[in-house]
C-alpha positions as CSV (number, residue, x, y, z in Angstrom):
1,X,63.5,126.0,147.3
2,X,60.1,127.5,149.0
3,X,60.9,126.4,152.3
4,X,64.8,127.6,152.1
5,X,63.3,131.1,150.5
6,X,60.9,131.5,153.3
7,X,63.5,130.7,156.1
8,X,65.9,133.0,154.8
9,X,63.0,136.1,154.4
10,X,62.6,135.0,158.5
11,X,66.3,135.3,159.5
12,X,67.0,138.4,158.0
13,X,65.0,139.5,161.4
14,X,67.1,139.7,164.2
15,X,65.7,137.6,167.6
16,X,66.8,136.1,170.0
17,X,68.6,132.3,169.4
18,X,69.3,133.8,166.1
19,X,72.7,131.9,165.8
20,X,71.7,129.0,167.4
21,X,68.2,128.1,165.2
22,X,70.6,128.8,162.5
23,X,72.9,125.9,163.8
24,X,70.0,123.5,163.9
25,X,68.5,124.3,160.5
26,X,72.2,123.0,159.2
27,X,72.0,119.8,160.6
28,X,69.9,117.9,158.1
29,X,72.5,118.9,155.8
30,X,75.9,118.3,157.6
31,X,74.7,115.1,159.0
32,X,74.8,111.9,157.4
33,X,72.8,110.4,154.9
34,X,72.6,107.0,155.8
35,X,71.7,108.2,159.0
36,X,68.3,110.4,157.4
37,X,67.7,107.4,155.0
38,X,67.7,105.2,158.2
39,X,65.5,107.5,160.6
40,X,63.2,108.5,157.8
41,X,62.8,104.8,157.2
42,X,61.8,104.6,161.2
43,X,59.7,107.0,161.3
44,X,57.4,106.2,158.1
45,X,57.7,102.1,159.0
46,X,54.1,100.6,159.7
47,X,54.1,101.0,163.6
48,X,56.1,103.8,163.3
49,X,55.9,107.6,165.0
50,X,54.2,109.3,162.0
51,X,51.5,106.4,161.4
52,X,50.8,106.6,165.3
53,X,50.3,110.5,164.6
54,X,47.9,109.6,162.1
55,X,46.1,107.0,164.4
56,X,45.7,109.6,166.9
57,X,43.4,111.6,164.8
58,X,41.4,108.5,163.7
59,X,43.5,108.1,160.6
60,X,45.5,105.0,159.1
61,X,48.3,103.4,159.4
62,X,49.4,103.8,156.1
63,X,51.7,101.5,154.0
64,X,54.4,104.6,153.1
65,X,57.2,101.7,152.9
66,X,55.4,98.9,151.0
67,X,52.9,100.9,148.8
68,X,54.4,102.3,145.8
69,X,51.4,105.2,145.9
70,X,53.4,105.9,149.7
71,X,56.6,104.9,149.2
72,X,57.9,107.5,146.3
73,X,56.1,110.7,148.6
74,X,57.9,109.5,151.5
75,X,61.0,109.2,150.3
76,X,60.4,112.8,148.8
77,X,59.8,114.3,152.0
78,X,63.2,112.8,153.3
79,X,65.2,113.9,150.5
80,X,63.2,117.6,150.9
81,X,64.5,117.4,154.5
82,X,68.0,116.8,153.4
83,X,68.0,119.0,150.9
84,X,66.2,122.5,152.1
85,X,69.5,123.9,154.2
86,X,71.4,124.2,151.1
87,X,68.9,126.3,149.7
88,X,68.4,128.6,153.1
89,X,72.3,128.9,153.4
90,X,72.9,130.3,149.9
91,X,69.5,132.4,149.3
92,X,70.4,134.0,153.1
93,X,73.8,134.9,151.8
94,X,72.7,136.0,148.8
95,X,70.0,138.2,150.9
96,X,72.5,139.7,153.1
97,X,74.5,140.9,149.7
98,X,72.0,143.3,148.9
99,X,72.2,146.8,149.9
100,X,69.9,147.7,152.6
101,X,69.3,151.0,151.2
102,X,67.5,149.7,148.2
103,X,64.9,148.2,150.7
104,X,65.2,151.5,152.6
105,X,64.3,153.4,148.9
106,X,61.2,151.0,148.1
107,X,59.9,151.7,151.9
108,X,59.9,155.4,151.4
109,X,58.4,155.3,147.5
110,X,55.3,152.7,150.1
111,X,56.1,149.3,148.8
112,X,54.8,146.7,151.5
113,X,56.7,143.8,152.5
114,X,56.0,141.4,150.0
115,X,56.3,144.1,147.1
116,X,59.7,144.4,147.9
117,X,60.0,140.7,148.1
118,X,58.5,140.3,144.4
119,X,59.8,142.7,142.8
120,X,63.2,143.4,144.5
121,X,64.2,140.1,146.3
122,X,63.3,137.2,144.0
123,X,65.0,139.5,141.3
124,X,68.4,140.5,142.3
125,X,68.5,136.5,143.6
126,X,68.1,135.5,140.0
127,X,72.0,134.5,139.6
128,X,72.0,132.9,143.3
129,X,68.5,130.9,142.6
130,X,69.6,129.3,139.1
131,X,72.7,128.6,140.1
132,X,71.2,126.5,143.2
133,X,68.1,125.4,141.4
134,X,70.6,123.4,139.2
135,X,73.1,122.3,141.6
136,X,69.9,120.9,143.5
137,X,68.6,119.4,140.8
138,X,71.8,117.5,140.0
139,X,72.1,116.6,143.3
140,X,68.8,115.1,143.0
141,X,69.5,113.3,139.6
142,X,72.5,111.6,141.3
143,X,70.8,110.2,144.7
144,X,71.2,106.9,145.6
145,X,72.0,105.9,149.0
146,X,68.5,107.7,150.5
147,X,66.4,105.9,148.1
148,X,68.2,102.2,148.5
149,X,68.0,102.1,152.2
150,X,64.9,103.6,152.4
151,X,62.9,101.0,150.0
152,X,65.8,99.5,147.8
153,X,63.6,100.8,145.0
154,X,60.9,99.0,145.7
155,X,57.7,98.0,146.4
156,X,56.8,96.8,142.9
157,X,60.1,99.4,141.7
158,X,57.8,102.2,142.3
159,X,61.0,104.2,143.6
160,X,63.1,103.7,141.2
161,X,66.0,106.4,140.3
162,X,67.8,106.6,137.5
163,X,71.0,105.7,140.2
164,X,69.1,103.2,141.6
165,X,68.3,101.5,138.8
166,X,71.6,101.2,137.0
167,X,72.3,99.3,140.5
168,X,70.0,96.9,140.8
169,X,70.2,96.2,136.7
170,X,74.7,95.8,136.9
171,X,74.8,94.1,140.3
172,X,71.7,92.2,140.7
173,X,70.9,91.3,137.4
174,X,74.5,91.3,136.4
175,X,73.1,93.0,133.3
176,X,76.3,95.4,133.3
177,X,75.6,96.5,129.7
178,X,72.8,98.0,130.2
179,X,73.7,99.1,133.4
180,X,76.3,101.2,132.0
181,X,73.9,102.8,129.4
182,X,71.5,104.0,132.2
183,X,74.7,105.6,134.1
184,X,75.5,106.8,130.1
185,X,72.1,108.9,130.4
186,X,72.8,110.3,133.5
187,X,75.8,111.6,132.6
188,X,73.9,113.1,129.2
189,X,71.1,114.9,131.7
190,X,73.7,116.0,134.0
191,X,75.3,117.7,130.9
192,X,72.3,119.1,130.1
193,X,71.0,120.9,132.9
194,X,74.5,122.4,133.7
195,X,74.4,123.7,129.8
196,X,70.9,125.0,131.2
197,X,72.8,126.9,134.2
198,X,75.5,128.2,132.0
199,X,72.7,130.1,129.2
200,X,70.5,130.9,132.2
201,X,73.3,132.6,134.1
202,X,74.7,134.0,130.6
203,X,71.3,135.7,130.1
């Protein structure tokens, strides 16, 4: 959401290769995600670009793939990656929806730039930003193919979903009872945060 937010508050400036920086920020989210899961899982492997980075300044390699402590950040950066263009597109759409002469009204009454941002912004986004936070979270709730290519839920299930999870229990274990009671509480939580949306949005 912070990355998304910030991105947006930059393109509401016009400069030049507007249009096309705004085609490249869409690609994490258009492209495939068995393609991120499998160049995320590249680029955080042992001898990998990111642990030569890190070598460069005297630092590592780290185990991101093989160490739970690594393995659940990494694969948190790579769903962040995914995930940050939906949150730019709709928060810059919503931005472009308000009036420019409210903004024009809080320059005259002084208010700096991030004044209008707290208290004008962030405020009339209120219906855009719940509405997304959910949806995001959701989407979150529900991942599975990032996480299983990445580290199958592993090492030691230290990245373990929910989705993941209720895999490895139904077609591994052939447990498919229990299985189907982990995708049981899913389905509860999903419920739940979209009653949250609805009295959020209601209020």
């Amino acid at each position: 959401f912070a990355i998304g937010f910030l991105l947006a508050l930059l393109f509401q400036a016009n400069f030049p290769l507007k249009n096309f920086c705004l085609a490249l920020l869409l690609i994490p989210w258009v492209s495939p995600v068995l393609t991120a899961a499998n160049i995320f899982k590249g680029l955080f492997n042992e001898v990998g670009p990111i642990n030569r980075l890190f070598q460069l300044i005297g630092m590592g390699p780290f185990p991101w793939l093989s160490d739970p402590d690594y393995a659940f950040p990494a694969t948190i950066v790579a769903n962040i990656w995914i995930g940050f263009p939906f949150n730019f597109i709709l928060l810059y759409a919503g931005m472009r929806s308000i009036p420019e002469d409210v903004y024009e009204a809080a320059k005259i009454d002084g208010a700096t730039f991030w004044k209008r941002v707290g208290y004008m912004t962030l405020p009339l986004l209120k219906p855009v930003s719940f509405a997304m936070l959910m949806l995001g979270t959701i989407y979150t709730v529900k991942v599975f193919d990032l996480v299983w290519i990445m580290t199958a839920g592993g090492p030691a299930n230290g990245t373990h979903l929910l989705s993941t999870y209720a895999y490895q229990v139904g077609f591994s274990l052939l447990n498919f009872g229990q299985a189907a009671a982990i995708a049981t509480l899913m389905v509860l939580l999903v419920l739940f945060l979209n009653l949250v949306q609805l009295l959020l949005q209601r209020k």
